[in-house]
C-alpha positions in Angstrom: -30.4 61.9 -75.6 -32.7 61.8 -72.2 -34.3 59.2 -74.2 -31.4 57.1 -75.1 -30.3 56.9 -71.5 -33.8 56.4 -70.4 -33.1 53.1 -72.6 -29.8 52.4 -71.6 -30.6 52.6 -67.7 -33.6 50.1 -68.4 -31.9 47.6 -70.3 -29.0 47.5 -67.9 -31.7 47.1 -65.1 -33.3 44.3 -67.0 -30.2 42.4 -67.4 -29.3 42.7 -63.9 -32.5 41.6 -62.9 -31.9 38.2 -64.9 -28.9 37.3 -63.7 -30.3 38.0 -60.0 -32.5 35.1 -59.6 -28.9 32.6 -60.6 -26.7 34.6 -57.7 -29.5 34.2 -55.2 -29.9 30.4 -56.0 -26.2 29.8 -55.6 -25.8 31.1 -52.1 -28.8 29.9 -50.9 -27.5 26.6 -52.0 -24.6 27.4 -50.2 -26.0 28.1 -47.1 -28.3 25.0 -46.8 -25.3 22.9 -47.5 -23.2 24.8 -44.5 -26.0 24.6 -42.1 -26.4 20.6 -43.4 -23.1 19.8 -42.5 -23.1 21.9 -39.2 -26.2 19.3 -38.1 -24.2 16.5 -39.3 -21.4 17.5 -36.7 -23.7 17.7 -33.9 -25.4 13.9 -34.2 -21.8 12.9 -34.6 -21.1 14.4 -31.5 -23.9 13.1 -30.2 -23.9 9.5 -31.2 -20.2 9.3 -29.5 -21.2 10.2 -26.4 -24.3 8.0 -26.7 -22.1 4.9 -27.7 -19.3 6.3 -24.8 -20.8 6.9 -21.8 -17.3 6.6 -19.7 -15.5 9.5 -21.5 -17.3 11.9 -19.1 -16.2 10.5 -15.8 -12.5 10.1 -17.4 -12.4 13.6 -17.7 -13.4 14.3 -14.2 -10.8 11.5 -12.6 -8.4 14.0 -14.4 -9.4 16.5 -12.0 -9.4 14.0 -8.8 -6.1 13.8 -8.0 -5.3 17.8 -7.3 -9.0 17.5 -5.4 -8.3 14.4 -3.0 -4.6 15.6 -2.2 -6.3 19.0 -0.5 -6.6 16.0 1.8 -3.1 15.9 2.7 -2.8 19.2 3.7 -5.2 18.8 6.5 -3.6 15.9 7.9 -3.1 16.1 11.9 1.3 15.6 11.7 1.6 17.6 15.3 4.5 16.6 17.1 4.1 13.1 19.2 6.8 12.8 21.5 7.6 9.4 22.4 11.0 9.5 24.8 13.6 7.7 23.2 14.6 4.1 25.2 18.1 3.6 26.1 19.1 1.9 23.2 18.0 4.5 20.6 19.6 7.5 19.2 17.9 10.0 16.9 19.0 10.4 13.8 19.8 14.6 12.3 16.7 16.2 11.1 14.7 12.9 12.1 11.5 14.9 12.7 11.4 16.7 9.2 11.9 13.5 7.3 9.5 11.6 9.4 6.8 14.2 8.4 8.2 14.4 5.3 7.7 10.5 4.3 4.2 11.0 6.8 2.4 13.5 3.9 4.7 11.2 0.9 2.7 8.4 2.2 -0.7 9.9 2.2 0.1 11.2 -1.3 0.6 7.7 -2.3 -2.8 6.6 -1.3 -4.5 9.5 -2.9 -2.6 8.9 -6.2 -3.2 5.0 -6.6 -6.5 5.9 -5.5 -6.5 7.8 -8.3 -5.5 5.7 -10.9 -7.6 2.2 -10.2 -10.8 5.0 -10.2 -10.2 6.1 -13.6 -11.2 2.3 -15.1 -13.0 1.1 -11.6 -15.2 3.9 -10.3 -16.2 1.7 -7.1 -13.0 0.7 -6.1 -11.7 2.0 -2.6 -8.3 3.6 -1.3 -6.2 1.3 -0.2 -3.1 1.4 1.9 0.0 3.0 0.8 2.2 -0.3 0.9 0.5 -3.4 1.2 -2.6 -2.9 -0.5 -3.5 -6.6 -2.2 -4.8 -9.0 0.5 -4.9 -12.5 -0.2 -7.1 -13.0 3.0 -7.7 -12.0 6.2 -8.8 -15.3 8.3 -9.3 -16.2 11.9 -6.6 -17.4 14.4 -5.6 -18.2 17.8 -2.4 -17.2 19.9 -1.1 -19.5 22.3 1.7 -18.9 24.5 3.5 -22.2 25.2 3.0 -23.3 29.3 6.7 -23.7 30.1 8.3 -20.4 28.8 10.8 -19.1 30.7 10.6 -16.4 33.0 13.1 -13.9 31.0 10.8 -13.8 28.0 7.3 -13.3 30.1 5.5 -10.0 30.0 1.9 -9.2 30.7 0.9 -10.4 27.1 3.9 -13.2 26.6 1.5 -15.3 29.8 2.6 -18.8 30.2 -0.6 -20.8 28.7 -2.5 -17.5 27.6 -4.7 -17.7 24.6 -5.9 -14.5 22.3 -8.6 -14.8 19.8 -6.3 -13.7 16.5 -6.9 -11.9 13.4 -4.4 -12.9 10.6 -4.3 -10.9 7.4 -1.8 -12.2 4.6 -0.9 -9.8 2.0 1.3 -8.4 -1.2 4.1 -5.7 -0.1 3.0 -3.4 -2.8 0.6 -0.6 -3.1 -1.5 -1.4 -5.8 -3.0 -4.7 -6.4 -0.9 -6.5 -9.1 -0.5 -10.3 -9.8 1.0 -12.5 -7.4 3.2 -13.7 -10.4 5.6 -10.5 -10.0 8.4 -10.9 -7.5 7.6 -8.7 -4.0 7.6 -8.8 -0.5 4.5 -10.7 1.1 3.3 -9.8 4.7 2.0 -11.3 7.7 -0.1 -8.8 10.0 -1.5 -10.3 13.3 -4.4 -8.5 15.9 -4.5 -10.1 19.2 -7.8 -9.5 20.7 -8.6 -9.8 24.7 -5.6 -8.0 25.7 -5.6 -6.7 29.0 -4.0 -3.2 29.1 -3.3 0.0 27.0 -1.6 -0.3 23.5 1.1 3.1 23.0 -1.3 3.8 19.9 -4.4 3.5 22.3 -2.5 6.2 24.8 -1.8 8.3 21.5 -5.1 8.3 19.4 -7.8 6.7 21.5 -10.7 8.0 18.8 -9.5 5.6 16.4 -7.8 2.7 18.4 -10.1 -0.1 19.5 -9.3 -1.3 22.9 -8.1 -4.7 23.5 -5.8 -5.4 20.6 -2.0 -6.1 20.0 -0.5 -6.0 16.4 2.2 -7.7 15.0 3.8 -6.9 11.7 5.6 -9.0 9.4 7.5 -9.8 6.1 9.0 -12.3 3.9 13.1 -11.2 4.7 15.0 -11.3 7.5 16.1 -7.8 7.8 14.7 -3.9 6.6 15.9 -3.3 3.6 16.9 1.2 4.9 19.2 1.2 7.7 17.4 4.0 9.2 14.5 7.0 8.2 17.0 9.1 6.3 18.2 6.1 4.0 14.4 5.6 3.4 13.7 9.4 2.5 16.5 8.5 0.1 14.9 5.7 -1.4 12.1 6.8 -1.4 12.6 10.0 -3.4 13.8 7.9 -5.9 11.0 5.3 -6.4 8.2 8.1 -6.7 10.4 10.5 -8.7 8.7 11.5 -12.1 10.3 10.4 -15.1 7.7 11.6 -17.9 10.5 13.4 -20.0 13.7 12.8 -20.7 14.9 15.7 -18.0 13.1 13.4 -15.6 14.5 10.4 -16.6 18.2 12.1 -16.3 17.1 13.3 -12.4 15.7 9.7 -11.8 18.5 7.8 -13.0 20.6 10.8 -10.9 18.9 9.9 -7.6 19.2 6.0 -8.1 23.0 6.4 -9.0 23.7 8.7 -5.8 21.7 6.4 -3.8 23.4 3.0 -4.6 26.9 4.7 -4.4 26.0 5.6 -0.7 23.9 2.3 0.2 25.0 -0.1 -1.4 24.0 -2.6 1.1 20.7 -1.4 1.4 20.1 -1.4 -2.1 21.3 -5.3 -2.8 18.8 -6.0 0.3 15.9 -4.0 -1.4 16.8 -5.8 -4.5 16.7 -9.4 -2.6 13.5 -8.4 -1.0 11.2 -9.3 -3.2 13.3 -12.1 -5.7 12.0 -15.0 -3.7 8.8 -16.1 -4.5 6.3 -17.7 -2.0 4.1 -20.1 -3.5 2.1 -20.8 -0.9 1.4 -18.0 2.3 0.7 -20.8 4.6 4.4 -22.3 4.1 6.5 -19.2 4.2 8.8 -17.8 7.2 7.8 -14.0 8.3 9.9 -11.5 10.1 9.4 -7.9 11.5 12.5 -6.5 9.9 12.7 -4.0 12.6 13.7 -4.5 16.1 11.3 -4.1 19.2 11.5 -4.3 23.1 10.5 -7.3 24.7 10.5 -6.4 28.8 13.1 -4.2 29.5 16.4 -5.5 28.9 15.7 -7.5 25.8 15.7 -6.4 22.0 14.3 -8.7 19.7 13.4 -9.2 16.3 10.0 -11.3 15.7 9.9 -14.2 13.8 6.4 -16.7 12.4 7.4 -20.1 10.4 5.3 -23.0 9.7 5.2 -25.8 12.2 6.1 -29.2 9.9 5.6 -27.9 6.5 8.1 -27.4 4.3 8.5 -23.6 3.8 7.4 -23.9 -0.5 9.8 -20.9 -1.6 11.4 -20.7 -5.0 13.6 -18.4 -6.8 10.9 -16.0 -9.0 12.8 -16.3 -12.6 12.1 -20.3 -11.7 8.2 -19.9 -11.3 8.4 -17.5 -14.1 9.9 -19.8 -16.6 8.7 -23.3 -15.9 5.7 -22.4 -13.5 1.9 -21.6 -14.3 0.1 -19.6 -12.2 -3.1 -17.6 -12.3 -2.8 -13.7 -10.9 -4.5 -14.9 -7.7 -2.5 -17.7 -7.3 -1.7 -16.9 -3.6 -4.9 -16.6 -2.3 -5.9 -19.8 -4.1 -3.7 -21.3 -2.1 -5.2 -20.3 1.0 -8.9 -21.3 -0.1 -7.4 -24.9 -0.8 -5.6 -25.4 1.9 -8.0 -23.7 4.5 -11.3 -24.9 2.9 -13.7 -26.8 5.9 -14.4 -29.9 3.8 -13.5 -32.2 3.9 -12.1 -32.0 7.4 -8.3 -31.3 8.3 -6.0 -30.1 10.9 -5.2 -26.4 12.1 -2.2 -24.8 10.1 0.4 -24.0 13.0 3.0 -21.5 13.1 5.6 -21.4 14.9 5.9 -17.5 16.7 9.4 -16.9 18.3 11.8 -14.2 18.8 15.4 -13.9 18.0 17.4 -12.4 20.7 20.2 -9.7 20.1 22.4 -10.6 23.2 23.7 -7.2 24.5 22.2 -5.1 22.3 23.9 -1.9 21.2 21.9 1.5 20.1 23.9 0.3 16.5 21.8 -2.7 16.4 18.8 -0.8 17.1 18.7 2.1 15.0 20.6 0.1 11.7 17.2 -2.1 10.6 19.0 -3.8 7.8 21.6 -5.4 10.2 21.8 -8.9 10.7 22.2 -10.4 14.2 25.0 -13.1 13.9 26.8 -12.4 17.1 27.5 -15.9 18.7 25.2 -15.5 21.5 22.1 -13.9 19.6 19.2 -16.8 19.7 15.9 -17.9 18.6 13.8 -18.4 21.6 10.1 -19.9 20.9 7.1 -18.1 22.5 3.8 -19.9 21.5 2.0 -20.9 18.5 -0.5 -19.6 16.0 -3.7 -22.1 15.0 -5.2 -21.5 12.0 -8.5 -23.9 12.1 -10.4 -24.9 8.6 -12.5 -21.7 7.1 -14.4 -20.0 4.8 -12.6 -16.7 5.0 -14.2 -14.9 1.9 -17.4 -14.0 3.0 -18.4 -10.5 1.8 -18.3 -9.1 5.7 -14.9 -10.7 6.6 -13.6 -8.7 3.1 -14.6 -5.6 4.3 -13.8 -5.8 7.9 -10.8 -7.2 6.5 -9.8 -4.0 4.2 -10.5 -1.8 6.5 -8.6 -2.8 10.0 -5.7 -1.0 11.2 -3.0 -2.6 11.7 0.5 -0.9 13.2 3.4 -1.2 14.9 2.7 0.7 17.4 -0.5 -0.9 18.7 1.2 -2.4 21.3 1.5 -2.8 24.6 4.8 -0.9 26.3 6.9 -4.2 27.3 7.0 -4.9 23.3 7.6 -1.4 22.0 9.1 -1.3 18.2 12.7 0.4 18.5 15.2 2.5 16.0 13.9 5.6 13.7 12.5 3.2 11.1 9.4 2.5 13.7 9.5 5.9 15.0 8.9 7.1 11.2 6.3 3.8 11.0 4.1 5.7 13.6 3.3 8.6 11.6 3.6 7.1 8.4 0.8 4.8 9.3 -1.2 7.6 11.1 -1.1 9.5 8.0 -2.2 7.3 5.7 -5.2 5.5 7.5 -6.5 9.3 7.8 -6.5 9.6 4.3 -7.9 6.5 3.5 -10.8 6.8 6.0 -11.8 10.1 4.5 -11.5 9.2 0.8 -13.6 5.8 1.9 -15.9 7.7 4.1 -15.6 4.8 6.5 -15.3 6.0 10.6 -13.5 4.6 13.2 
């Protein structure tokens, strides 16, 4: 019986044996195809990111934005008192919403910033609202010989002449084709200016001496009556609206808004539905009110001299009207180009006169002055000679001059809460810029 099992056991073992050999086969078989397909993965992987070298710095301009807007939080927003004139009132809670739209701004610039890095990795910040240039070309400022005495200050000289910087721009904050209806601006620096600007007195570190700025637009009036209207608006036009919850809050704000501003809205809406073909035929105005001596509150207004101003309604140019995305500044190379030989371009610069002004008139910046006795008085001229204004150093000087308000002498102060809010607004966002260009003063 020992024998039989002897013989059992052994066959067993020798049939096990057998089959051993098949087993091992098979899952070695297996495991070559496993580890096959696991190298076939990896030069998948990486052939893509051979054949896709920008998918690495898309995923760390994810990561920009929270990085850059650490910025904002070190902003210098400490309180700047500048005492109120005697036409001004300020407006409830006017120092929380000026900081508030101060940091709101900033945040824009880091955000579009942002955005045009994620496909451009060499592009720079821009400003917050009137980013696109179309150029930025060389001037002169010449107050006329026989202006009257009421409308003379220190910088309104009969006969004086200032060297002038003129940059013509898109009302937007990222660069977008002149085709789209917006606002286009005027900005003017005055250079040889004898005295201290308010801005000087304020932040000498990072105001040049010697300059006086002028700031204008393509309508008449400011399209918020005063800083808390433009808190409101603005709430609305940077609101998310990712999700439908969003959407809901956004089209919430913009139905609260219009039922309380109606006039400001239609004026924001007119604002940019006439379209300038042409920046060297277009009328510009500041908007905003501003001091002019003591006793005078004027709004200023630039208009070509003997041109016809070449505006037409946007849907026009739209439909029937072909123009490249640049068309603005193509303009200016044409009509500004040295040869063959031509006249200056000349523009009219005047002020229009608010005869008795009230503190309403001051602090409402979308009100229009049609009293009988308000007037357009004319102040001088600006020459524009024949130039090549797109050299690569004019660009950059160009992109990254400050221009504001309140870089001004005292006589010509900007008045009502809109400008007071304009002096921290623009304080806040060249800081940011500057840093996230790491360009100095």
């Amino acid at each position: 019986m020992n024998r039989g099992v002897i013989q059992r056991w052994t066959s067993g073992r020798h049939r096990s044996s057998a089959l051993a050999p098949a087993r091992s086969w098979q899952e070695r078989l297996f495991v070559r195809l496993s580890r096959g397909l696991r190298d076939f993965q990896r030069f998948l992987q990486m052939a893509r990111q051979s054949v896709q070298p920008a998918s690495a710095p898309a995923r760390s301009s994810e990561a920009t934005p929270a990085r850059y807007k650490e910025l904002t939080k070190t902003l210098e927003l400490q309180d700047r008192p500048v005492p109120l004139t005697k036409f001004e009132r300020a407006v409830p809670g006017e120092a929380t919403l000026i900081a508030k739209m101060a940091r709101l701004a900033a945040n824009l610039v880091v955000t579009n910033y942002c955005e045009m890095k994620a496909s451009d990795p060499s592009v720079c910040a821009m400003r917050d609202q009137h980013a696109k240039a179309h150029g930025c070309v060389s001037a002169e400022f010449v107050v006329r010989d026989d202006l009257p005495a009421e409308f003379s200050t220190p910088l309104f000289r009969p006969g004086a002449r200032y060297p002038t910087i003129v940059r013509f721009s898109n009302g937007q904050g990222k660069p977008k084709s002149d085709r789209g209806p917006d606002g286009r601006g005027m900005s003017i620096k005055l250079q040889g200016v004898a005295g201290e600007t308010m801005l000087r007195g304020l932040e000498p570190r990072i105001t040049p001496a010697g300059e006086h700025d002028f700031l204008l637009s393509s309508f008449p009036v400011f399209f918020c009556k005063n800083v808390v209207d433009y808190s409101e608006l603005m709430e609305a036009v940077v609101a998310p609206n990712g999700t439908w919850r969003e959407k809901f809050d956004l089209l919430l704000k913009w139905s609260v808004f219009a039922i309380r501003n109606p006039r400001q809205l239609y004026t924001f809406g007119r604002t940019g539905l006439v379209r300038i073909n042409n920046p060297l035929t277009a009328t510009y105005h500041s908007m905003s009110p501003y001091l002019l001596g003591e006793d005078n509150v004027v709004r200023y207004r630039v208009s070509p001299v003997r041109r016809d101003n070449d505006v037409t309604p946007w849907w026009w140019s739209f439909l029937f009207q072909s123009r490249s995305e640049n068309f603005l500044q193509d303009a200016l190379v044409r009509d500004l180009a040295p040869a063959p030989p031509g006249d200056d371009i000349v523009f009219d610069f005047s002020v229009w006169l608010c005869y008795a002004a009230r503190p309403q008139d001051v602090e409402d910046a979308s009100l229009w002055w049609t009293r009988p006795r308000d007037r357009t008085v004319s102040i001088g001229q600006i020459r524009i000679p024949r130039q090549n204004f797109l050299a690569p150093d004019r660009v950059f000087d160009g992109e990254h001059m400050m221009f504001s308000p309140w870089n001004c002498l005292q006589q010509h102060r900007p008045l009502g809460s809109i400008n007071r809010m304009r002096l921290a607004v623009y304080l806040a966002s060249l800081q940011v810029r500057r840093k996230l260009n790491m360009v100095g003063p």
